[in-house]
C-alpha positions in Angstrom: 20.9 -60.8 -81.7 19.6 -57.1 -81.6 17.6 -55.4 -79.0 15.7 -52.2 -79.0 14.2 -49.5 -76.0 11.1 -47.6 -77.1 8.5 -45.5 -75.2 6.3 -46.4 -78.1 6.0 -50.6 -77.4 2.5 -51.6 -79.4 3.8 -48.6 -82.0 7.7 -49.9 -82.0 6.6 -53.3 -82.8 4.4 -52.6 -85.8 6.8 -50.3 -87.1 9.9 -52.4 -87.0 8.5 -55.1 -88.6 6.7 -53.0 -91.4 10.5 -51.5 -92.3 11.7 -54.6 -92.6 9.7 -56.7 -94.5 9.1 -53.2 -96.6 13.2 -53.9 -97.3 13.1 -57.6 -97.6 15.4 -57.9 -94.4 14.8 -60.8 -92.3 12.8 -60.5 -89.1 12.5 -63.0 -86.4 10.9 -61.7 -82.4 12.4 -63.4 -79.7 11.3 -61.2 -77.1 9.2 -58.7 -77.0 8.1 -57.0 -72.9 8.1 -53.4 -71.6 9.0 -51.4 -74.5 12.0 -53.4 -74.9 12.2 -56.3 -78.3 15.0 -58.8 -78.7 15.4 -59.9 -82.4 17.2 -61.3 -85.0 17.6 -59.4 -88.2 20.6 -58.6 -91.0 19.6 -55.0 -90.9 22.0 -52.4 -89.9 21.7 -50.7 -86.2 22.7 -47.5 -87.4 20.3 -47.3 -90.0 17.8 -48.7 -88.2 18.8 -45.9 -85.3 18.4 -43.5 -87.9 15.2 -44.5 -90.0 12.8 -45.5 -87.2 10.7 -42.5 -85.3 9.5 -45.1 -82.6 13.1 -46.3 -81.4 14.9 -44.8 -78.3 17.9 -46.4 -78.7 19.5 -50.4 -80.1 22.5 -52.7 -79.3 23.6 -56.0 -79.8 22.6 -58.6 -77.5 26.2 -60.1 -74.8 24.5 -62.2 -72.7 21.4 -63.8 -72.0 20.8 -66.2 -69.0 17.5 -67.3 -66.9 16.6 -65.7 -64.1 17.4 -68.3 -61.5 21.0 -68.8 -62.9 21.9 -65.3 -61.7 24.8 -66.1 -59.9 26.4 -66.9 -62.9 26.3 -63.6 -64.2 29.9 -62.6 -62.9 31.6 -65.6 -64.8 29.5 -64.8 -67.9 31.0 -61.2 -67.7 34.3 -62.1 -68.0 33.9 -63.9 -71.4 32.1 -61.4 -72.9 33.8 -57.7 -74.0 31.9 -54.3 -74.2 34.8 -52.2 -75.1 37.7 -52.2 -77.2 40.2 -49.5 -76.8 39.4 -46.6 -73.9 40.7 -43.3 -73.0 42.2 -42.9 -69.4 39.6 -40.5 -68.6 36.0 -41.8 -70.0 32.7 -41.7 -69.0 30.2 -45.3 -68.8 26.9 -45.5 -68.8 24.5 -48.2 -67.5 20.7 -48.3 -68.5 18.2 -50.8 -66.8 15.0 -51.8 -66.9 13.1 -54.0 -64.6 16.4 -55.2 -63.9 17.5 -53.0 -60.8 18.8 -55.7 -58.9 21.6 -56.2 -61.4 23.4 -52.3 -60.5 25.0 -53.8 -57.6 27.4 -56.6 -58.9 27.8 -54.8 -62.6 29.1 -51.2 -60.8 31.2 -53.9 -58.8 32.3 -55.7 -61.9 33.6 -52.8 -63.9 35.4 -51.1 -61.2 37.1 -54.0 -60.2 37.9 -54.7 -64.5 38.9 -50.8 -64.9 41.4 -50.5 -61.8 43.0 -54.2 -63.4 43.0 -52.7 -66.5 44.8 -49.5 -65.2 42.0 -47.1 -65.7 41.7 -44.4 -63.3 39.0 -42.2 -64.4 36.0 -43.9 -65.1 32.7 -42.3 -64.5 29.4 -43.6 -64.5 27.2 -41.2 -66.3 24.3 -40.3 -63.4 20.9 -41.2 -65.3 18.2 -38.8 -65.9 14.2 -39.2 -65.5 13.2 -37.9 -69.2 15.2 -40.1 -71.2 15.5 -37.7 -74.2 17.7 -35.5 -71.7 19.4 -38.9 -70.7 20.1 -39.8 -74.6 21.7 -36.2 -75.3 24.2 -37.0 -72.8 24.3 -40.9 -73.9 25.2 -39.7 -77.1 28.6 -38.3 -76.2 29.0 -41.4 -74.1 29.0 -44.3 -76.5 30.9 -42.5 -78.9 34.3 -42.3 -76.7 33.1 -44.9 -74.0 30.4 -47.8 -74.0 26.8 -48.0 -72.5 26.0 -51.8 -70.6 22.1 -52.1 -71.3 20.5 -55.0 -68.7 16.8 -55.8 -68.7 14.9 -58.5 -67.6 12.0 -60.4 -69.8 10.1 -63.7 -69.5 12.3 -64.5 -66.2 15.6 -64.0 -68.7 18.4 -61.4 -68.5 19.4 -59.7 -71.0 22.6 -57.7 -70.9 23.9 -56.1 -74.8 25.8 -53.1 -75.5 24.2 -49.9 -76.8 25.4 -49.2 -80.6 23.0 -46.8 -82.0 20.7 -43.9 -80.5 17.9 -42.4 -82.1 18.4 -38.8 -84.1 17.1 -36.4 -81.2 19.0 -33.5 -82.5 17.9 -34.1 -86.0 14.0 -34.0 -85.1 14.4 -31.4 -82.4 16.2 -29.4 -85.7 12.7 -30.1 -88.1 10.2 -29.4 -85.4 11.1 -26.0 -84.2 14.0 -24.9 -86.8 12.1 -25.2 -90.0 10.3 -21.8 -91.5 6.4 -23.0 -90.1 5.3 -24.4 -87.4 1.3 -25.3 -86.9 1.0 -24.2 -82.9 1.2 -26.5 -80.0 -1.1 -28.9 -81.7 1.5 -29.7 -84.9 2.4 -33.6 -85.2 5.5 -34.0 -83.3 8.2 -35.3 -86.1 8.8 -38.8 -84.2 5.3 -40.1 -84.6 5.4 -38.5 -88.4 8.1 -40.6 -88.9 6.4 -43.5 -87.7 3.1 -43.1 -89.7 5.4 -42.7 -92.8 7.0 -45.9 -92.2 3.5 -47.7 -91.7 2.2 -46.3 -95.2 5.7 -47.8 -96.9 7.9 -44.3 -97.5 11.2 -45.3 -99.2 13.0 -44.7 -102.2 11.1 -44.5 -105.6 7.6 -45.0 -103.4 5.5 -42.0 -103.1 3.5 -41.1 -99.9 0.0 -38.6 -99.8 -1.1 -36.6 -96.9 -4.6 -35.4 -98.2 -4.3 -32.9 -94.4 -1.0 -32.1 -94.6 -1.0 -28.7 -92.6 2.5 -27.4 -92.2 3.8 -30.8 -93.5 5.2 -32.8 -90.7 4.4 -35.9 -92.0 5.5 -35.1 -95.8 9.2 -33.9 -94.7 10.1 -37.5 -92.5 8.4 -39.2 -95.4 11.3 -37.3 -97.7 14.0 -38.0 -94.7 12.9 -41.6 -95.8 13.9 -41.0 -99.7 9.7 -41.3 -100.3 8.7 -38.9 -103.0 5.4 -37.0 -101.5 2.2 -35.1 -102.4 0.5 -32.8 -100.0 -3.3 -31.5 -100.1 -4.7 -28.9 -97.8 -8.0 -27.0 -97.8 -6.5 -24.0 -96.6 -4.1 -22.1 -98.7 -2.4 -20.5 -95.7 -1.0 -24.2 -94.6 0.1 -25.4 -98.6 2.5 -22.0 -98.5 3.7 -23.4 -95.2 4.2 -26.8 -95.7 5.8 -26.1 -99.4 8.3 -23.2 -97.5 8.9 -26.1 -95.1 9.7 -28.5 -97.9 12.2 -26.3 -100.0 14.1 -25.5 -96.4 14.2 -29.6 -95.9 15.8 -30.2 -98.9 18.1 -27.7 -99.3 19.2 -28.2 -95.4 19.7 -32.1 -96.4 20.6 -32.2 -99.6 17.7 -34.6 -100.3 16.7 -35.7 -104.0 13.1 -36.7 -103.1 11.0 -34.8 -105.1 7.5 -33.4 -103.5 4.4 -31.5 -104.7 1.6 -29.6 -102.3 -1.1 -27.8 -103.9 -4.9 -27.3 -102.7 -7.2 -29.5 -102.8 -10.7 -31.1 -100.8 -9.7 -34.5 -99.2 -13.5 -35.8 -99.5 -12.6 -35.5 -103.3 -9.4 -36.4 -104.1 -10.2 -38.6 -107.3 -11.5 -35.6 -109.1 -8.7 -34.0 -109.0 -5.5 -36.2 -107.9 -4.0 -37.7 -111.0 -1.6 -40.2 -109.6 -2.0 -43.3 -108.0 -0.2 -43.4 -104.7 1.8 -45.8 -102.8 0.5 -45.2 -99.3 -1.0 -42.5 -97.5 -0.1 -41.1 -94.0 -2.7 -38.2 -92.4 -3.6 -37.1 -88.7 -7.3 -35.4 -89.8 -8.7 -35.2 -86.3 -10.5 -32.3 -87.2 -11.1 -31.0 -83.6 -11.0 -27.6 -82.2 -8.2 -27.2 -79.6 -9.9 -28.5 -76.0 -8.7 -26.5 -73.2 -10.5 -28.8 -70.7 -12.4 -32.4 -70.6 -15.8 -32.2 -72.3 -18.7 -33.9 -71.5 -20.2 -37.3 -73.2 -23.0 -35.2 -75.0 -20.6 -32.5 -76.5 -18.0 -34.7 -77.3 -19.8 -36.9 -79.4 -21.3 -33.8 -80.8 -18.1 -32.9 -82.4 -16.4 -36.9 -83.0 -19.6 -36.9 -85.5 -18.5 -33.9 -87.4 -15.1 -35.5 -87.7 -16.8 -39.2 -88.7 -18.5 -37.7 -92.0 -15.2 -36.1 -93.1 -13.0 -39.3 -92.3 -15.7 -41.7 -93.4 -15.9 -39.3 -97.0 -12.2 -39.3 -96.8 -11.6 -42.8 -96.7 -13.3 -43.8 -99.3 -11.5 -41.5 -101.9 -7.9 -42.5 -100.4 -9.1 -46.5 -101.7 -9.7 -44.7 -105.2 -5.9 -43.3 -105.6 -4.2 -46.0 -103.7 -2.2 -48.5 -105.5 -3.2 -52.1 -104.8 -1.6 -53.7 -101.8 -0.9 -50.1 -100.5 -1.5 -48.9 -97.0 -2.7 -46.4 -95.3 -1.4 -45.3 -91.4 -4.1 -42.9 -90.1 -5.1 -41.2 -86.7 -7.7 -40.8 -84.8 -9.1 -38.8 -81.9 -9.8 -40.4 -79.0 -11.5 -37.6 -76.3 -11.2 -38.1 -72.4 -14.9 -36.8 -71.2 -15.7 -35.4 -67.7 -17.4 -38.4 -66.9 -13.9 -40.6 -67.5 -14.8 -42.5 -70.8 -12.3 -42.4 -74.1 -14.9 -41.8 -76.9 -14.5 -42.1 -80.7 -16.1 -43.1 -84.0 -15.8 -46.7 -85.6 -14.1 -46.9 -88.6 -12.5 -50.9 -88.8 -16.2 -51.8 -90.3 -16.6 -48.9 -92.8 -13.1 -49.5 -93.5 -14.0 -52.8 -94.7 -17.0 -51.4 -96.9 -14.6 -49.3 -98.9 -12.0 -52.1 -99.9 -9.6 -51.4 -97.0 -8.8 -54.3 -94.6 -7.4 -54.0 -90.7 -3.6 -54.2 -91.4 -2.7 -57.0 -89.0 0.6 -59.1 -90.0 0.9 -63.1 -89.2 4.2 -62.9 -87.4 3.3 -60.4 -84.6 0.4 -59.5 -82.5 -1.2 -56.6 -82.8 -4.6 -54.8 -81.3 -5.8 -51.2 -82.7 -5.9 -48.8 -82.3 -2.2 -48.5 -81.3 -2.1 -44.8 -79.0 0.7 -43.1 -78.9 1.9 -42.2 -75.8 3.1 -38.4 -74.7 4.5 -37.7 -71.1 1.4 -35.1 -70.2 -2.3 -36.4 -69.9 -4.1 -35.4 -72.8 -7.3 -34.6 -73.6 -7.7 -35.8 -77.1 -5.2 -38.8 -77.6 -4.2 -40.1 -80.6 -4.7 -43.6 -82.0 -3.2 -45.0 -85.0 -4.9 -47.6 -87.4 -3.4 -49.1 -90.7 -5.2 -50.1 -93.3 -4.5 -51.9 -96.3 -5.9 -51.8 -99.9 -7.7 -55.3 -101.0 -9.6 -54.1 -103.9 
């Protein structure tokens, strides 16, 4: 039994299980509450650690027990291991959530287990608000000592041991490291990752991004062994993202082969000639928005954006493979008066041959936003769609 942490819950979900049945590894939800899923599954930690952009960090499952059988806790500790072999001088870490009642007795427990065991220098690793500052120093932690995860879901404990964390180095490395970067508005890689997951990037699958800008979304489709074509309007951007490219591959040593050129995205079938295996894009198509706008003007400029997406859509249905998907997202503005405003696109989605992507094992309600520390202005939803004629 696996768990996973994410900041990214309704996002995490979808994407996990699109990854997995994508591989033909077995999936089964047992919990799912606060950004935190408990599952069953074959598929490697690490990889899973690696491959995901939604995922914080993931462990294996020690002990579960119902709430009200708390005080059995300490007898379940003891017949249950979450090290092997430790240094004398170590550092631990202990990560909980919605379970802060449990520090008390599991400080207690591994004190008491360390000075039996002869171990005099022990720290607890002092936990930090951002968790991406936490994780740099977690790193270093679970590869000499061991991380105790607890969290409570349903009225049940969970306590597991962390085995993987997610890449932060890596991303931090192909957001600001790379030749081109598109401003303070560029897609951050994590989210990139996660949109190429949703459209079904892997090996011998190739992945469009008919706005690819500096290509975000093309380079963690690549980290995912995806072969990938890029369209821009703008010449300046298919320079970039093709600079960015070359530097990606030659920094990994990836074989995925990718091709940018440019080209209109309201007419892709006149000139695109490949059919595609899904297609991952952030249009938006806004002006940067220094402050909230009202009702009138924002809808003013979400109907500039509707023609393009609506013209859009219905070329990505004419170079899509059947059964392909797309992972696409939209603006959502925050207006002086306090509303979140948009354009429909389920309903013309369905017009076009393109169907609301919603699997039968897990629930799931669009648009899924992705959630930034700051407030923003214009947020950012996703929607998948998939291809039904």
């Amino acid at each position: 039994m696996l768990f996973t942490i994410s900041n990214q819950p309704f996002l995490h979900l979808l994407e996990l299980y699109v990854y997995l049945k994508d591989r033909n590894l077995n999936f089964s939800l047992i919990s799912s509450s606060n950004g935190v899923l408990v599952f069953n599954s074959e598929a490697k930690p690490e990889i899973l650690a690696r491959d995901l952009g939604s995922l914080i960090k993931i462990g294996i499952i020690k002990i579960s027990l119902e709430k009200e059988n708390i005080y059995s806790l300490k007898e379940k500790l003891k017949d249950v291991s979450f090290y092997d072999k430790l240094e004398d001088k170590f550092y631990w870490a202990l990560s909980l959530y919605k379970a802060d009642e449990l520090k008390p007795l599991l400080i207690e427990f591994f004190n008491k287990k360390f000075k039996e065991e002869g171990i005099k220098k022990a720290k607890l690793l002092k936990p930090y608000k951002n968790e991406e500052v936490y994780s740099y120093q977690l790193e270093k932690v679970i590869k000499k000592g061991f991380e105790v995860v607890a969290f409570l879901a349903y009225d049940k404990y969970y306590l597991g041991k962390t085995l993987a964390l997610t890449d932060i180095k890596g991303y931090f490395e192909r957001d600001f490291k790379r030749p081109y970067r598109k401003s303070i508005i560029s897609l951050p890689p994590k989210l990139a990752r996660i949109l190429a997951n949703l459209a079904g990037a892997k090996k011998n699958r190739v992945i469009l991004d008919p706005f690819c800008g500096t290509g975000t979304i093309l380079q963690e489709a690549m980290m995912l062994n995806a072969d990938v074509v890029g369209i821009d309007i703008k010449e300046i951007y298919v320079k970039k993202a093709r600079e960015n490219l070359f530097w990606l591959k030659n920094k990994y040593g990836l074989n995925s082969n990718f091709k940018v050129f440019k080209g209109d995205a309201t007419k892709l079938s006149e000139f695109l000639d490949v059919k595609v295996n899904g297609i991952a894009t952030e249009p938006i198509l806004l002006p940067p928005l220094r402050g909230p706008l009202s009702k009138e003007k924002a809808l003013t400029l979400l109907k500039k954006s509707q023609r393009i997406y609506y013209a859009a859509l219905r070329e990505f249905n004419k170079v899509l493979k059947e059964e392909g998907r797309i992972a696409i997202i939209l603006p959502y503005i925050l207006t002086k008066e306090g509303e979140t405003l948009s354009f429909p696109i389920k309903d013309q989605a369905k017009k076009l041959g393109l169907e609301t992507f919603l699997p039968k094992d897990i629930k799931i309600n669009y648009p899924l936003f992705y959630k930034s520390e700051k407030e923003k202005i214009v947020n950012r939803g996703v929607w998948v769609f998939k291809k039904i004629y």
